[in-house]
C-alpha positions as CSV (number, residue, x, y, z in Angstrom):
1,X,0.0,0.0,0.0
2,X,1.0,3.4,-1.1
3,X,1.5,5.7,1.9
4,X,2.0,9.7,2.5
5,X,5.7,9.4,3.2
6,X,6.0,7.2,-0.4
7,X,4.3,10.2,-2.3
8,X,6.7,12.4,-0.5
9,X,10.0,10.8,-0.8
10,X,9.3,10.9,-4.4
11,X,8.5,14.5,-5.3
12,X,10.8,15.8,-2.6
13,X,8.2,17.6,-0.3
14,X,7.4,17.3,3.3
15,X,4.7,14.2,4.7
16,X,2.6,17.2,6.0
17,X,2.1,19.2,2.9
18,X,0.8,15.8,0.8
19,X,-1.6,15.0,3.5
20,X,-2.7,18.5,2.8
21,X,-2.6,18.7,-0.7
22,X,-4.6,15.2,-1.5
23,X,-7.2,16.2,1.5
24,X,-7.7,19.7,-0.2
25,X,-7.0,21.5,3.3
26,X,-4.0,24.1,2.1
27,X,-5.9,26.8,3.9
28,X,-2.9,29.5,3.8
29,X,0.1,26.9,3.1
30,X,2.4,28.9,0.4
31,X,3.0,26.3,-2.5
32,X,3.2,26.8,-6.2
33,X,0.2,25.6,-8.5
34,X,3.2,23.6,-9.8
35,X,3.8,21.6,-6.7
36,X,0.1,20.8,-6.0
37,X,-0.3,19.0,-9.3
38,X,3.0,17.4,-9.1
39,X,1.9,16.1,-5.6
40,X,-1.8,14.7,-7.3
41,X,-0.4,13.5,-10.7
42,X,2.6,11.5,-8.3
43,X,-0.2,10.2,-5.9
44,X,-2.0,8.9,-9.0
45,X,0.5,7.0,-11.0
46,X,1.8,5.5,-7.6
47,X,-1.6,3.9,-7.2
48,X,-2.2,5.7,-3.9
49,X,-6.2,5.2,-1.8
50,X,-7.2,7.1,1.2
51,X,-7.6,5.3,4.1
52,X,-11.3,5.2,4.6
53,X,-11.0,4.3,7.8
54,X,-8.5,7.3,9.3
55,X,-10.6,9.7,6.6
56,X,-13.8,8.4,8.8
57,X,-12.3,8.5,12.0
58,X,-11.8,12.9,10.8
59,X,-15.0,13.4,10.2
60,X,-16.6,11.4,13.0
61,X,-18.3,8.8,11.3
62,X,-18.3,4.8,11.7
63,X,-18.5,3.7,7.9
64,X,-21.0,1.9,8.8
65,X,-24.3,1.9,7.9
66,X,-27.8,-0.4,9.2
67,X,-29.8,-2.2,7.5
68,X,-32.8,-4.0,8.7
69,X,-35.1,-5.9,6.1
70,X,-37.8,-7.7,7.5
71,X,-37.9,-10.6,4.3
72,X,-40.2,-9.8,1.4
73,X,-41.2,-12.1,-1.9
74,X,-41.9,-15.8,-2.2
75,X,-39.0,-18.6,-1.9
76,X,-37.0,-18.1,-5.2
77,X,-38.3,-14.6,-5.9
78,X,-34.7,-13.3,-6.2
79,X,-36.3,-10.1,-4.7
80,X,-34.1,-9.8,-1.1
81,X,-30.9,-11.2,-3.1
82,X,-31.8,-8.6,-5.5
83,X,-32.5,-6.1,-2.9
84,X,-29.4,-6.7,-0.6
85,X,-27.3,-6.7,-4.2
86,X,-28.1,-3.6,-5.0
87,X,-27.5,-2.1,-1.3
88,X,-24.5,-4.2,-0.9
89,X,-22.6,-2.6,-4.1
90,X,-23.5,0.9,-3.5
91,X,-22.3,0.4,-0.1
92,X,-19.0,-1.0,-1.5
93,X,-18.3,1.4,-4.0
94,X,-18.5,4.0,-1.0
95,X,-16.6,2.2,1.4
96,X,-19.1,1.1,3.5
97,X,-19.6,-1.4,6.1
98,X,-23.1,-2.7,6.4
99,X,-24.8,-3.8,9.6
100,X,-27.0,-5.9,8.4
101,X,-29.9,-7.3,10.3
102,X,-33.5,-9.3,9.7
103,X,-36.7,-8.6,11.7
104,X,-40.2,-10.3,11.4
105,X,-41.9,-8.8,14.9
106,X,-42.8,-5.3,16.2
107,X,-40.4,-6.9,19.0
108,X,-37.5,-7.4,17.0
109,X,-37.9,-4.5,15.3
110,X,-37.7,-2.4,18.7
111,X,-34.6,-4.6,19.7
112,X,-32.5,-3.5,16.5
113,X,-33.8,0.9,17.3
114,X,-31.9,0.3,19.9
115,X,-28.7,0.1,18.2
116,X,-29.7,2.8,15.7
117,X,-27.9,5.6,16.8
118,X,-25.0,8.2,16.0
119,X,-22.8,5.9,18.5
120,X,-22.9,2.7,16.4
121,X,-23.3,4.0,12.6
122,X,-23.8,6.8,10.6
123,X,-27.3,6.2,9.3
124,X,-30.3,3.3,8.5
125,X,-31.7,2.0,5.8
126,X,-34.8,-0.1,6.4
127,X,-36.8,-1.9,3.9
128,X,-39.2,-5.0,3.2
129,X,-42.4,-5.7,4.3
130,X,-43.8,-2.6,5.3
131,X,-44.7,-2.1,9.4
132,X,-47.1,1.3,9.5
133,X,-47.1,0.9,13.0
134,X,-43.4,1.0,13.3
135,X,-43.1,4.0,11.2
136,X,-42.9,6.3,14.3
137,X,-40.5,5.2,15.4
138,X,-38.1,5.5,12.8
139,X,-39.4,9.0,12.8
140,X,-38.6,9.3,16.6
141,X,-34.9,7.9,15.5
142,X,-34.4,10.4,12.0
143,X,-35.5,13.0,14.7
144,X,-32.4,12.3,16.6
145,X,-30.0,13.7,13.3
146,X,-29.4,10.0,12.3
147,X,-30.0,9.4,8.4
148,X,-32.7,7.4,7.6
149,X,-34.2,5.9,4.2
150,X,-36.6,3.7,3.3
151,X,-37.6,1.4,0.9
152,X,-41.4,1.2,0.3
153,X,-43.7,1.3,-1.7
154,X,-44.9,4.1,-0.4
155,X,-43.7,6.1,2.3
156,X,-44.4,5.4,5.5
157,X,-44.0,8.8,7.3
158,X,-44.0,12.4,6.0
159,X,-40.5,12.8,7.6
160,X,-38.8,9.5,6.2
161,X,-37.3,9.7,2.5
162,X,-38.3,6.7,0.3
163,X,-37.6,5.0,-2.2
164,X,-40.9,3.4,-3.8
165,X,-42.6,2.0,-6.6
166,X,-46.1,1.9,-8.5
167,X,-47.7,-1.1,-7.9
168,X,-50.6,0.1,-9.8
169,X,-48.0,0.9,-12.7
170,X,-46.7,-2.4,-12.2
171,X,-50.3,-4.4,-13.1
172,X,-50.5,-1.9,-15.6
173,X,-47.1,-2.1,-17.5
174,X,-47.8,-6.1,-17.3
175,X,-51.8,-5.8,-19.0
176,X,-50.9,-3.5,-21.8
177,X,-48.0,-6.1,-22.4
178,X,-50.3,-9.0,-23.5
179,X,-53.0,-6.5,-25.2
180,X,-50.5,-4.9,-27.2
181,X,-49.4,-9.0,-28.1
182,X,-52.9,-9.4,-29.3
183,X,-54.9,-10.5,-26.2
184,X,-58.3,-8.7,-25.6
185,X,-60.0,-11.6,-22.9
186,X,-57.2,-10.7,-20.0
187,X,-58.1,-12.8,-16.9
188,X,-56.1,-11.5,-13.7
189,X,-55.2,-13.4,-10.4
190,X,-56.5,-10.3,-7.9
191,X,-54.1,-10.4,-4.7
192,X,-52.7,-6.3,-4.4
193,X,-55.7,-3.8,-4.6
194,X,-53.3,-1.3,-6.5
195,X,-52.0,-4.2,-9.0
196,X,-55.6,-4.7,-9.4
197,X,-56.3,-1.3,-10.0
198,X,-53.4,-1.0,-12.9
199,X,-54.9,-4.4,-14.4
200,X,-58.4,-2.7,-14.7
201,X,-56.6,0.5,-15.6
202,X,-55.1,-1.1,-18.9
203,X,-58.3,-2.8,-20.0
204,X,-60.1,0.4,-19.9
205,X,-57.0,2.3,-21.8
206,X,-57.5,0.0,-24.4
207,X,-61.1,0.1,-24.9
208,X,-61.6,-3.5,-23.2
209,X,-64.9,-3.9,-21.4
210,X,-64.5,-5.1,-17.9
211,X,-65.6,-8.3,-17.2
212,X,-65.9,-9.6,-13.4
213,X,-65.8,-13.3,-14.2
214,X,-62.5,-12.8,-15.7
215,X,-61.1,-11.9,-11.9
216,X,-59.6,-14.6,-9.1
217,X,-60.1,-13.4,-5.9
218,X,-57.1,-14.5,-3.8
219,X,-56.5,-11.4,-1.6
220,X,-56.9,-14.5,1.3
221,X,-54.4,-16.8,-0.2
222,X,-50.8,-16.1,-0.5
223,X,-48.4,-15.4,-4.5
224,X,-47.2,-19.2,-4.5
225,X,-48.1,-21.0,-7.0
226,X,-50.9,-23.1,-5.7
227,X,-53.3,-20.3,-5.9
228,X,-52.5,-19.8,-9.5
229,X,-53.4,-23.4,-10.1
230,X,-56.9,-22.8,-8.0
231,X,-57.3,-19.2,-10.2
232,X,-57.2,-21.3,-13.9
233,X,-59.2,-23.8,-12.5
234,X,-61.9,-21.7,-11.1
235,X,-61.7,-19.8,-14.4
236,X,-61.6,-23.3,-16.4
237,X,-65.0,-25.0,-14.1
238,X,-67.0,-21.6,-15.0
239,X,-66.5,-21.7,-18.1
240,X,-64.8,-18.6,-18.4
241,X,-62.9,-17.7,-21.7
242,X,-59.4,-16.0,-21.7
243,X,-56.7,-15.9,-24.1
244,X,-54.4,-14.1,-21.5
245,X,-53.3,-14.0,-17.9
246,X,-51.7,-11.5,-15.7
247,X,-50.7,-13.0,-12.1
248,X,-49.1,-11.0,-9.8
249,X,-46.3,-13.3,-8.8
250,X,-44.1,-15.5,-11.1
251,X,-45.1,-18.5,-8.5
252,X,-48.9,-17.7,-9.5
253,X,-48.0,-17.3,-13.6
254,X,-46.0,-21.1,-12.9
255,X,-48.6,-22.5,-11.4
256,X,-51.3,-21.6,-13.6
257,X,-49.1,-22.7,-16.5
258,X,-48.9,-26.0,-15.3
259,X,-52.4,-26.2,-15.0
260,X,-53.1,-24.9,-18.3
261,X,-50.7,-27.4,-19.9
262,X,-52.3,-30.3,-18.2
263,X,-55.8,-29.8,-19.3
264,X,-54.6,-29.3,-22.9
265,X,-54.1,-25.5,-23.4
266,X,-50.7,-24.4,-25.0
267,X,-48.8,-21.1,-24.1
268,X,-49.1,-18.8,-25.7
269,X,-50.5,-20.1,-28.4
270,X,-54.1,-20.4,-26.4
271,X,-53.3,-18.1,-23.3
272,X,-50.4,-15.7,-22.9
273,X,-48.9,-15.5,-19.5
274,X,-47.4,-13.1,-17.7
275,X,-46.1,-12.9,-14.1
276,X,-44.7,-10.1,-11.7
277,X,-40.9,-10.2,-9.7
278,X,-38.6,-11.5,-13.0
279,X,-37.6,-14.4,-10.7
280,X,-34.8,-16.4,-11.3
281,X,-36.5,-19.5,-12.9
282,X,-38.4,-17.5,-15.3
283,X,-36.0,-18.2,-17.6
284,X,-36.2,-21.9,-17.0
285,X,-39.7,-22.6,-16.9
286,X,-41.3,-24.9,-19.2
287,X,-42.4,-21.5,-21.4
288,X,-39.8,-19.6,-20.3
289,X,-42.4,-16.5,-18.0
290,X,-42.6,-12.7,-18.9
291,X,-42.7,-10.9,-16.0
292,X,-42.6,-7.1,-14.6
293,X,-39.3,-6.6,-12.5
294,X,-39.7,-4.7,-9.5
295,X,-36.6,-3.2,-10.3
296,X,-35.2,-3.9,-6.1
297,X,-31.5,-4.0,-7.4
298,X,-31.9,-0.1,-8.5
299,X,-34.4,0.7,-5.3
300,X,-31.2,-0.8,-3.2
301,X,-28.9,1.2,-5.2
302,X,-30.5,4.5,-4.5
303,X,-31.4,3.9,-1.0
304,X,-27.6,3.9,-0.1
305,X,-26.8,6.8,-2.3
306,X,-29.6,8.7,-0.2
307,X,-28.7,7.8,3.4
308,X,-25.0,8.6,2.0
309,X,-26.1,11.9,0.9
310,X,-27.7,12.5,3.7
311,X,-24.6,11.8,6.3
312,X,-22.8,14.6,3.9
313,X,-25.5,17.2,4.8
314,X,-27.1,17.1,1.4
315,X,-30.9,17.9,1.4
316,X,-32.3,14.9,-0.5
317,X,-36.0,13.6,-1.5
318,X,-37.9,10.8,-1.7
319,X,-38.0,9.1,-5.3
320,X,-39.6,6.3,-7.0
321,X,-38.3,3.6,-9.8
322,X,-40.1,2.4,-12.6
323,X,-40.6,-1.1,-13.4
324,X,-39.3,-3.2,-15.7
325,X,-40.7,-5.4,-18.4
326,X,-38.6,-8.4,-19.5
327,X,-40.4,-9.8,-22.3
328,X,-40.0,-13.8,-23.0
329,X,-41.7,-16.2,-25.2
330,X,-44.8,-17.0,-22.4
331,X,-46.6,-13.7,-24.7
332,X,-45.3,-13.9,-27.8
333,X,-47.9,-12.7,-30.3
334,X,-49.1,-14.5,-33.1
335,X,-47.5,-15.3,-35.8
């Protein structure tokens, strides 16, 4: 490793006035313009990194930054690894440490505040399932100067800055998908009242009547992919017609598949299908699945650049991602 006396030694200079010159703290020290960009250009082509850890230790700060995630997504999502990704290399690319933590109760969740102070790190990111009657007190803790940054949906407190997403856009994005590859009888697995609302949203953008007995209700049942197999065959025992399918998992859209290929249908030749999360194994399904990302990488990604901003005194905001279609051969249009 490169060190202040190396950069020194070779331009002929004292320790003290590199320290000063690569740390942009001259104040009043007499030196030629000449000598500065000697000292940088020397610094450079020796390969020569700041020590993140004395340049913390200067300004007062840890390095290290929270994270608690109370789990989101079905097994095989890919929505925490994508999550955690996203925070992870943001973190990295800073020179952060991450203090990472998981929570499922209000208790654990209390337990963890406890830690969440200017003491231990230098400021929380907090994501997953969302907990509105946690939100005050990660209010109560951004109250005491620490950082703090979300990442819902939508926000859960005026004073918290987020980082959310449509969901309505989501079931939306998804629905004009398989109309614009030619379907116009769109059934749609109902579990999220907003997804639902972009699904209905579509249909009516498109000039495509409404029809109820095109709708599962599973806002009791869970996204796996049972309850997409109980959706196609409700759908299937009514006698309900539908040349397309939004789910709104990629558990649901696998499940339904399934069913649909064992009572004779073929995708997408009969039904197009489309699922929500981009999981993993949409690429390896037996059609391989189209699916609306969530785009959690990115919402990681800019939850750490936030809270980062934010422990450098910059005003920041609360900001939303779009989602992201990933198009595959489960709604390809005729040919």
């Amino acid at each position: 490793m490169v060190a202040l006396r190396d950069i020194a030694k070779a331009v002929g200079v004292s320790v003290s006035l590199v320290s000063k010159v690569l740390n942009n703290r001259l104040g009043t020290t007499g030196v030629s313009a000449d000598t500065i960009a000697t000292v940088r250009l020397t610094a450079e082509k020796m390969g020569y990194r700041k020590n993140a850890s004395a340049v913390a230790l200067l300004a007062g700060r840890h390095n290290i930054v929270g994270v608690y995630i109370h789990c989101l997504g079905m097994a095989g999502s890919g929505i925490l690894e994508e999550l955690l990704g996203g925070i992870s290399t943001a973190a990295h690319q800073n020179h952060q440490r991450l203090q990472l933590n998981f929570f499922i109760t209000a208790d654990e969740f209390h337990a963890l505040c406890e830690g969440a102070h200017k003491g231990a790190i230098d400021g929380l990111v907090v994501g997953g399932v969302l907990h509105e009657d946690l939100a005050g007190r990660l209010s109560d803790i951004r109250a005491t100067g620490l950082p703090v940054v979300t990442i819902y949906d939508k926000s859960a407190a005026p004073s918290l800055t987020n980082v959310g997403l449509d969901q309505v856009r989501v079931a939306q994005l998804a629905t004009s998908h398989l109309i614009e590859r030619g379907s116009r009888r769109i059934a749609h697995i109902r579990n999220m009242d907003d997804r639902y609302d972009g699904y209905r949203r579509a249909l009516a953008a498109a000039d495509i009547p409404y029809d109820a007995s095109r709708v599962f209700d599973a806002r009791t049942l869970d996204y796996g992919h049972v309850t997409g197999e109980q959706a196609v065959e409700a759908f299937l025992g009514r006698g309900v017609v539908f040349d397309g399918l939004v789910a709104q998992s990629d558990q649901e859209a696998m499940g339904a598949m399934n069913l649909l290929f064992r009572r004779g249908f073929n995708v997408p030749d009969d039904v197009r299908l489309i699922g929500i999360d981009n999981a993993p194994y949409c690429d390896f399904a037996r059609v391989p699945l189209s699916s609306v990302s969530q785009n959690y990488r990115l919402r990681g990604e800019e939850a750490m650049r936030l809270v980062l901003d934010m422990i450098a005194g910059k005003r920041v905001r609360s900001t939303a991602v779009k989602p992201l279609l990933v198009a595959r051969e489960s709604s390809r249009a005729a040919e």
